[in-house]
C-alpha positions in Angstrom: 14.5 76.3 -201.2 14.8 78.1 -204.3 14.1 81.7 -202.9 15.2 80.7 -199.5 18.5 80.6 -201.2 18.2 83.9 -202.1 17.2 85.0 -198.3 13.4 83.9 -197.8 11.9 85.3 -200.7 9.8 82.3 -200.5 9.3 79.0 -199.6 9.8 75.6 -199.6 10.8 74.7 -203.8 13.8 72.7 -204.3 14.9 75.5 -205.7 18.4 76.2 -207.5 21.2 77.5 -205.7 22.3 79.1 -202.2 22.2 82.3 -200.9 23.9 85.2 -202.5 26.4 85.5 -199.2 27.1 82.3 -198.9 30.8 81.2 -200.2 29.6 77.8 -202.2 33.1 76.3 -203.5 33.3 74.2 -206.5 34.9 71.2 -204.9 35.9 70.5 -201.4 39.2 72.3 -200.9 40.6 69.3 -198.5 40.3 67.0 -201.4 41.8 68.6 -204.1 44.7 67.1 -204.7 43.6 63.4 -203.8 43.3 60.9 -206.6 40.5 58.9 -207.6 38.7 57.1 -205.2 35.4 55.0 -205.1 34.2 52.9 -202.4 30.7 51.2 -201.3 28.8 49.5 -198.7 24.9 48.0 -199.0 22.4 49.6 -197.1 18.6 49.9 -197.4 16.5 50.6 -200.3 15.6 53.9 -200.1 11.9 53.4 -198.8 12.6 51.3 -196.0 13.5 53.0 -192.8 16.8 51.7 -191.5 17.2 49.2 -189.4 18.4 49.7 -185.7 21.2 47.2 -186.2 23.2 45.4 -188.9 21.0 42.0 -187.6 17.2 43.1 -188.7 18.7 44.4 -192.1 20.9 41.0 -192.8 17.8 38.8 -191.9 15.7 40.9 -193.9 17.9 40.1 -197.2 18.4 36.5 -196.2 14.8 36.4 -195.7 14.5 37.7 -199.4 17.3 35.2 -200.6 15.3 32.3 -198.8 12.2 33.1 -200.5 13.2 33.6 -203.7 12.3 37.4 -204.3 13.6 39.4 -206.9 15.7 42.0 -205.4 18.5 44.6 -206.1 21.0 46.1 -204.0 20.9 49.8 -202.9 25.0 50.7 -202.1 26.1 54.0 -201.2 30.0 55.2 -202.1 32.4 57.7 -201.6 33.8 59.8 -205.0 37.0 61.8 -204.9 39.0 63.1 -208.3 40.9 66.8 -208.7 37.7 68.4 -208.5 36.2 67.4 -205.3 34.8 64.6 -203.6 30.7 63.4 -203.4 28.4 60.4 -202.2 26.4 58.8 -204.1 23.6 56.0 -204.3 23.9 53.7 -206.2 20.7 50.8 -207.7 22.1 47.7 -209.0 19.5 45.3 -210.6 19.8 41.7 -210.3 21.6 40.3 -213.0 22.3 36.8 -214.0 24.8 37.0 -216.3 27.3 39.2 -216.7 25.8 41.2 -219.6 26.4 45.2 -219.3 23.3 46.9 -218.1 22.5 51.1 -218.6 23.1 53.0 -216.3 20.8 55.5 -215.3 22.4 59.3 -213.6 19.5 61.1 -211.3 20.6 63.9 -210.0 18.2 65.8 -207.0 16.9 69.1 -206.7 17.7 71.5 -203.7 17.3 70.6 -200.3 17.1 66.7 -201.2 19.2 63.9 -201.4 19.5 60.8 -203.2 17.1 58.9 -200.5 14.5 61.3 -200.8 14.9 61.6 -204.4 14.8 57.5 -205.7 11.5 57.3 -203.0 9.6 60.0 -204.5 10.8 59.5 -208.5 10.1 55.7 -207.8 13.2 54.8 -210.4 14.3 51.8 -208.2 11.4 50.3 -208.9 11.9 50.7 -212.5 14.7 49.7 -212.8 14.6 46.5 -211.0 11.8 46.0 -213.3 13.5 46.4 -217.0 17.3 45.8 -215.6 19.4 48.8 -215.3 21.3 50.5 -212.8 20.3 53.8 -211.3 23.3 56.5 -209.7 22.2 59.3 -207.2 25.1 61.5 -206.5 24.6 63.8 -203.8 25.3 67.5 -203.7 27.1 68.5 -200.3 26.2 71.2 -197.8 30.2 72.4 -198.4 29.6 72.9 -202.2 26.1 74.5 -201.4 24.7 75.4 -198.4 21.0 74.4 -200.1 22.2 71.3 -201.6 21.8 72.5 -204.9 23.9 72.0 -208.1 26.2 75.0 -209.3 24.5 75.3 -212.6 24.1 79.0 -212.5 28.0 79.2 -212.4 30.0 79.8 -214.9 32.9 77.3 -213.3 30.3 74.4 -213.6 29.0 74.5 -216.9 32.2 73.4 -219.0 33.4 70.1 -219.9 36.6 69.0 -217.5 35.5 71.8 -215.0 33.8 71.7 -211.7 30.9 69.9 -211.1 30.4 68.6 -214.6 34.0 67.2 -214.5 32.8 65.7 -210.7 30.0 64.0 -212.3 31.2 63.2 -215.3 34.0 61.0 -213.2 31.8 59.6 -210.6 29.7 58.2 -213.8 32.9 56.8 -215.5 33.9 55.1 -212.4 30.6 53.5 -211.4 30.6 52.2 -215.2 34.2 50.7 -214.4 33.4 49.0 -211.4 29.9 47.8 -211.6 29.8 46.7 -215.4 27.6 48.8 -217.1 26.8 49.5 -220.8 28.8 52.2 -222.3 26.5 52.6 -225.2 23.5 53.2 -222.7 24.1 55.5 -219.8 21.8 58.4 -219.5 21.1 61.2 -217.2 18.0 63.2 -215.7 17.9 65.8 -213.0 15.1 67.6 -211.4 14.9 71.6 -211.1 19.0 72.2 -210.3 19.5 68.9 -211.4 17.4 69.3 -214.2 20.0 72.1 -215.6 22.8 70.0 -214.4 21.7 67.4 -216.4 21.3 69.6 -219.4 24.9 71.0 -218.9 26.0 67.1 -219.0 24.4 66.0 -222.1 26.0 69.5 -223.6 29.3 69.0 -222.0 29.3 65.1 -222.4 27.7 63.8 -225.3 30.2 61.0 -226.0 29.1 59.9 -222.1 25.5 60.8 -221.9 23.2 58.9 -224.7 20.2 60.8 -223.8 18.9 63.3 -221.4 15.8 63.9 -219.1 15.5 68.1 -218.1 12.3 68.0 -215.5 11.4 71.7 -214.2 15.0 72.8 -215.1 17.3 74.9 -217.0 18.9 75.1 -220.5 22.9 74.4 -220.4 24.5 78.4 -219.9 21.4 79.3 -219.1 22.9 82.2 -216.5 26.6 82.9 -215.2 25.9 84.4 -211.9 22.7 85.0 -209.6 21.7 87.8 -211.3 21.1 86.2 -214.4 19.7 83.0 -212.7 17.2 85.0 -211.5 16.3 86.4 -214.8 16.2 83.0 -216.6 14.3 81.8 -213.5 11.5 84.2 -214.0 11.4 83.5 -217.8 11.7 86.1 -220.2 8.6 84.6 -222.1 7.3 85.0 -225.9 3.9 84.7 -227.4 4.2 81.8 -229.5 2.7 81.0 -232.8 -0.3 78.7 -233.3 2.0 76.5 -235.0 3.7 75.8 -231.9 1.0 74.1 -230.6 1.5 75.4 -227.2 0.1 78.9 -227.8 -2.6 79.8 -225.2 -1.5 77.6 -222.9 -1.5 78.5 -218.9 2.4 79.7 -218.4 3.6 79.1 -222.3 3.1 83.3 -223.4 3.5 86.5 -222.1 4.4 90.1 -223.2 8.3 90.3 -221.5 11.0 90.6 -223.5 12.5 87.4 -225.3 15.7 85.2 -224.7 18.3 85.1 -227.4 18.5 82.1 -229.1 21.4 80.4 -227.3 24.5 78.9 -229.5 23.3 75.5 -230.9 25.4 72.3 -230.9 27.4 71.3 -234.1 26.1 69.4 -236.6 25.5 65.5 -235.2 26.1 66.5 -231.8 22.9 66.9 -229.9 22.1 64.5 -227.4 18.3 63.4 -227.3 16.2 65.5 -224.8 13.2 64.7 -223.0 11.7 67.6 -220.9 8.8 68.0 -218.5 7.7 71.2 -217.2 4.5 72.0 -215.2 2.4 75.2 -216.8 1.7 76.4 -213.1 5.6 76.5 -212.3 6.3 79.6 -210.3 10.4 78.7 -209.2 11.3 78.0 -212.9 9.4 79.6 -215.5 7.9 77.1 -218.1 9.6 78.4 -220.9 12.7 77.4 -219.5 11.9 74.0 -221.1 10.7 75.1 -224.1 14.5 76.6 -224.4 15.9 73.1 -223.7 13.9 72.1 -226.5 15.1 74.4 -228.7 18.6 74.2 -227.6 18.3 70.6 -228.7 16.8 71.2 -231.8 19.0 74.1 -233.0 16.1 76.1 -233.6 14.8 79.5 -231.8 13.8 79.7 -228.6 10.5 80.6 -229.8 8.3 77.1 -231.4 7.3 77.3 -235.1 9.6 79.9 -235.7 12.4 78.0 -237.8 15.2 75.4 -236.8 18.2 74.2 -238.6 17.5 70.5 -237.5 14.5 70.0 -235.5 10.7 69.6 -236.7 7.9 69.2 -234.8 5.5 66.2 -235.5 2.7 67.2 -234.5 0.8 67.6 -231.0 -0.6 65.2 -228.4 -3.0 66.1 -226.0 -4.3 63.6 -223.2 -4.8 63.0 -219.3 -3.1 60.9 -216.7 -4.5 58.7 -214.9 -4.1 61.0 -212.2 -5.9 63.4 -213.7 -3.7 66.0 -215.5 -3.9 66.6 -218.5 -0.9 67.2 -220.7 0.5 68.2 -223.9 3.3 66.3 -226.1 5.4 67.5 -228.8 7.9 64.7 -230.5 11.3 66.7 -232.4 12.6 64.6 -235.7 16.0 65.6 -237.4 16.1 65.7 -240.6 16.9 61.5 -240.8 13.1 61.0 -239.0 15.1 60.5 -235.9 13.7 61.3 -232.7 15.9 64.5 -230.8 13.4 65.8 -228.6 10.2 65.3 -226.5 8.5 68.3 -224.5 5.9 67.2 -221.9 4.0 70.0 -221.1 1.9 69.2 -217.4 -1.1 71.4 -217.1 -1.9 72.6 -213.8 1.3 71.2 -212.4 4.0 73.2 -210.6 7.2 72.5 -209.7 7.5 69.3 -208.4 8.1 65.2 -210.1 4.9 64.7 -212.7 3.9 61.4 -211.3 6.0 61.0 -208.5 5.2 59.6 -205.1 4.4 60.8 -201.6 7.0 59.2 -200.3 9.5 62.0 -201.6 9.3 65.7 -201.5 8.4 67.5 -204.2 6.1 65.2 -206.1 3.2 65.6 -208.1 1.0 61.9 -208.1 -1.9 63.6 -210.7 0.5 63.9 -213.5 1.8 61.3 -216.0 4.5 59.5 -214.8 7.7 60.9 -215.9 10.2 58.6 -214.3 8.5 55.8 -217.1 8.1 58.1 -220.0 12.0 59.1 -219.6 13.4 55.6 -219.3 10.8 54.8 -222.5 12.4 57.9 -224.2 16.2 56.6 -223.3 15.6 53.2 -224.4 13.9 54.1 -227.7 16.0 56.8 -228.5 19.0 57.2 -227.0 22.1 57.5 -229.4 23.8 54.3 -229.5 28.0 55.2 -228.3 30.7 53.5 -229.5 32.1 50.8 -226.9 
């Protein structure tokens, strides 16, 4: 959907943002003067095809509740605030006591929806699994025609603007309501969502504890569709030996490079995980190398000198899928961890590890959807309550 958005230049991708032509507002104009507002209803986990009537889908949870399986609920809701008005998904674990749970913020790629998206990342499952809550908000056809997140404008890339404010919101008031862990609520995107995602942690970083950037953008990585396209199509470096990733499929070239984009302050970096296939022809690979260095405070180019991040060396391995991989752990200068890059060789742009039950999915790669709740759990920062 990625160059369909810019008028069938290609095909199928969930690409990044709607068509040049098409008037893509950054809330919906009806609700922008209405007040907060959340509301929810259960309905079917997202890989179980709905039932024909309320009766099937009530036995079927009795019938869980009779048996004693462990289940969680999968609720959809309503969110309006002064900057628009989304639905969402929402997981909720099983909890026993009334201890706060993390909360974890996926946020889909063009052309999908928060359905598609938990079935193919397989997150539910995780999360019923180790306990936390999982929130899918869903993009509208009103605020773009492709379903894709407004990184690329410059009206949604700011704190208390746009879609970041929209998210940023609907995040605070699924917290409220559903009793989640201030100290532990993360977010991850894939391709738009993956840049949304990166604009939240940059916008947010008293929200977000942590990150997860798969096949996306940097946070301003463009300002209008011109510029998307550019930092779409990568304006790649040759990168050192000591980079590690030198010589890899997608990872140098002979185009011009990037500035080095502003760093954060001081302190004020949220963690980063990123995975990026090398064979990624809708988002140039070294768009995640540039997350990695935004993070990190260094330059966009690897081994070529940061003010906070160091690499610790390189991991090289295969999943049991079958792709191999390289890692690269980022320390500060505490020993901290700050950043992870996961580079997927022979992967394009699609969910490393994902299932066939969603679009956009690669099953040969590691699984990402694991190695980023690892990464959040381990290394997220810890927020004041």
């Amino acid at each position: 959907a990625l160059q369909e958005a810019f008028g069938g230049l290609g095909a199928g991708m969930p690409g990044m943002m709607t068509m040049p032509g098409v008037a893509t507002p950054s809330s919906d104009p009806a609700d922008s003067d209405l007040v907060v507002d959340v509301e929810a209803r259960v309905v079917p986990d997202a890989d179980q095809a709905p039932a024909a009537d309320a009766g099937p889908a009530a036995r079927q949870r009795q019938t869980a509740e009779e048996t004693g399986a462990v289940v969680g609920q999968f609720i959809e809701g309503r969110y309006t605030d002064a900057h628009g008005a989304r639905q969402y998904k929402l997981f909720l674990p099983p909890r026993p006591s009334a201890q706060p749970c993390p909360l974890v913020v996926m946020l889909h790629g063009c052309t999908q929806d928060p359905d598609d998206f938990a079935a193919g990342t397989g997150m539910n499952d995780l999360a019923l699994a180790q306990g936390f809550a999982v929130l899918y908000p869903a993009q509208s056809q009103q605020g773009n025609a492709q379903r894709c997140w407004n990184w690329f404008k410059h009206n949604h890339q700011q704190r208390d603007r746009g879609e970041p404010a929209l998210l940023a919101g609907m995040t605070r008031a699924v917290m409220a309501e559903h009793g989640i862990d201030p100290r532990r609520v993360y977010v991850a995107g894939l391709s738009a969502g993956g840049a949304m995602a990166a604009i939240l942690g940059d916008a947010y970083p008293d929200l977000f504890a942590a990150v997860g950037v798969h096949s996306g953008l940097p946070s301003g990585a463009a300002s209008d569709v011109g510029s998307a396209f550019a930092a779409m199509q990568g304006g790649t470096v040759s990168l050192p030996a000591s980079s590690g990733l030198s010589g890899l499929p997608g990872m140098g070239g002979t185009r011009t490079a990037k500035p080095a984009r502003q760093a954060r302050p001081p302190g004020g970096q949220t963690p980063t995980i990123v995975f990026h296939g090398d064979q990624d022809t809708t988002v140039h690979p070294i768009n995640g190398q540039e997350v990695i260095a935004a993070c990190t405070g260094s330059s966009s180019v690897p081994g070529a000198g940061g003010a906070r991040g160091t690499a610790a060396g390189v991991e090289r391995g295969r999943a049991s899928g079958g792709r191999s991989y390289t890692r690269q752990v980022h320390h500060d200068a505490k020993g901290q961890v700050i950043a992870e890059h996961w580079v997927v060789h022979g992967a394009g742009h699609a969910w490393s590890g994902g299932r066939p039950q969603g679009t956009y999915t690669d099953m040969q790669g590691p699984d990402a959807s694991r190695e980023m709740v690892r990464f959040f759990i381990a290394n997220g920062r810890q927020r004041p309550r």
